[in-house]
C-alpha positions in Angstrom: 96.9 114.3 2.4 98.7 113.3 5.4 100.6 115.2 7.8 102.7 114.3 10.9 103.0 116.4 13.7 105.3 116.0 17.2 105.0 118.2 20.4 105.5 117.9 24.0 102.7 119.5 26.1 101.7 119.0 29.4 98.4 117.0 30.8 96.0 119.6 31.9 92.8 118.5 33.6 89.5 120.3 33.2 86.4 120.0 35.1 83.2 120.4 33.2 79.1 119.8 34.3 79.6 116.5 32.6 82.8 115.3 34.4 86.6 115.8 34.4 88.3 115.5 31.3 92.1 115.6 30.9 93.6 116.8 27.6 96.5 118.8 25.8 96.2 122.3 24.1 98.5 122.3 21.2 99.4 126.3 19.9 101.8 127.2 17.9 103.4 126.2 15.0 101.3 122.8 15.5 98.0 124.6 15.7 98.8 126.4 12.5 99.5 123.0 10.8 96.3 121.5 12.3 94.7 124.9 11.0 95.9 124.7 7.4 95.0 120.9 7.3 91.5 121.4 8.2 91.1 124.2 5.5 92.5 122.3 2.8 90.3 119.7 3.7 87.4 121.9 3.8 87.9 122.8 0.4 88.5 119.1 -1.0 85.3 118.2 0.8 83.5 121.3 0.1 82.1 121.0 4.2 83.2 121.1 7.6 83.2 118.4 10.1 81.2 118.9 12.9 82.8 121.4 15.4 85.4 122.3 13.1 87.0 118.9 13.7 90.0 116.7 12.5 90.5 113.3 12.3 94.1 112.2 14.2 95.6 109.2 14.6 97.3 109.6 17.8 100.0 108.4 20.1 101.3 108.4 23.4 104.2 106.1 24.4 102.9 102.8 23.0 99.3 103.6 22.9 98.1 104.7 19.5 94.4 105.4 18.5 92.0 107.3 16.4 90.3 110.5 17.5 89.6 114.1 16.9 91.2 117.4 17.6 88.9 120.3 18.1 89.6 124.2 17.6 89.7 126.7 20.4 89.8 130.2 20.3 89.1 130.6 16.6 92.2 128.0 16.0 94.6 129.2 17.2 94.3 126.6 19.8 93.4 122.6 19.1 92.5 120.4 22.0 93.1 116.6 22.2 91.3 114.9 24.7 93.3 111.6 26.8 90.9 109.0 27.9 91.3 107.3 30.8 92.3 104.5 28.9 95.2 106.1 27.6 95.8 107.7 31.1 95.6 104.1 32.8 97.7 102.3 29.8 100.9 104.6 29.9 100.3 105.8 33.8 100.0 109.4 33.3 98.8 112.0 35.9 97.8 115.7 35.6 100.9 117.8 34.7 103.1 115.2 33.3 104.6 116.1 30.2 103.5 114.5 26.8 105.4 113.8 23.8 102.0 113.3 21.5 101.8 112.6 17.7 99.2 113.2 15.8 98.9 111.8 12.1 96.5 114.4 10.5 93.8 111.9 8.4 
């Protein structure tokens, strides 16, 4: 099972005790794909993964790579998370709007 998904959402940054993380809240339709993809998997498996997770293969511009989405407020919400590596390699800032695609693994 592999679903694509498209959206443009805008960089938000977040400031934890840990540091300051930048990410993308995806809601919506998207979140209700993201949603129904972890269920199904849950019941191929027969488990969750740990925080309620998905696998993604995602990509901004040119820079693709493989990470995890995680639900927020009981799904209706998924966060992806944008390293600084990915921040650095397609010169984004906080605010700037981001086409993201996310292959659901």
């Amino acid at each position: 099972m592999s679903d694509t998904i498209t959206c443009t959402l805008p960089l938000r940054q977040w400031r934890g005790e840990r540091g300051t993380y930048h990410l993308v809240t995806i809601t919506g339709e998207e979140a209700e794909a993201i949603a129904m993809h972890e269920r199904l998997a849950r019941l191929e498996v027969g488990s969750r993964r740990g925080f309620g997770s998905v696998k993604v293969m995602a990509r901004i511009g040119g820079t693709r790579w493989k990470t995890s989405v995680f639900p927020q407020n009981r799904k209706s919400e998924w966060v992806l998370l944008v390293s600084k590596k990915v921040m650095k390699a397609e010169d984004l800032a906080e605010g700037d709007p981001l086409t993201v695609e996310l292959q659901l693994l």
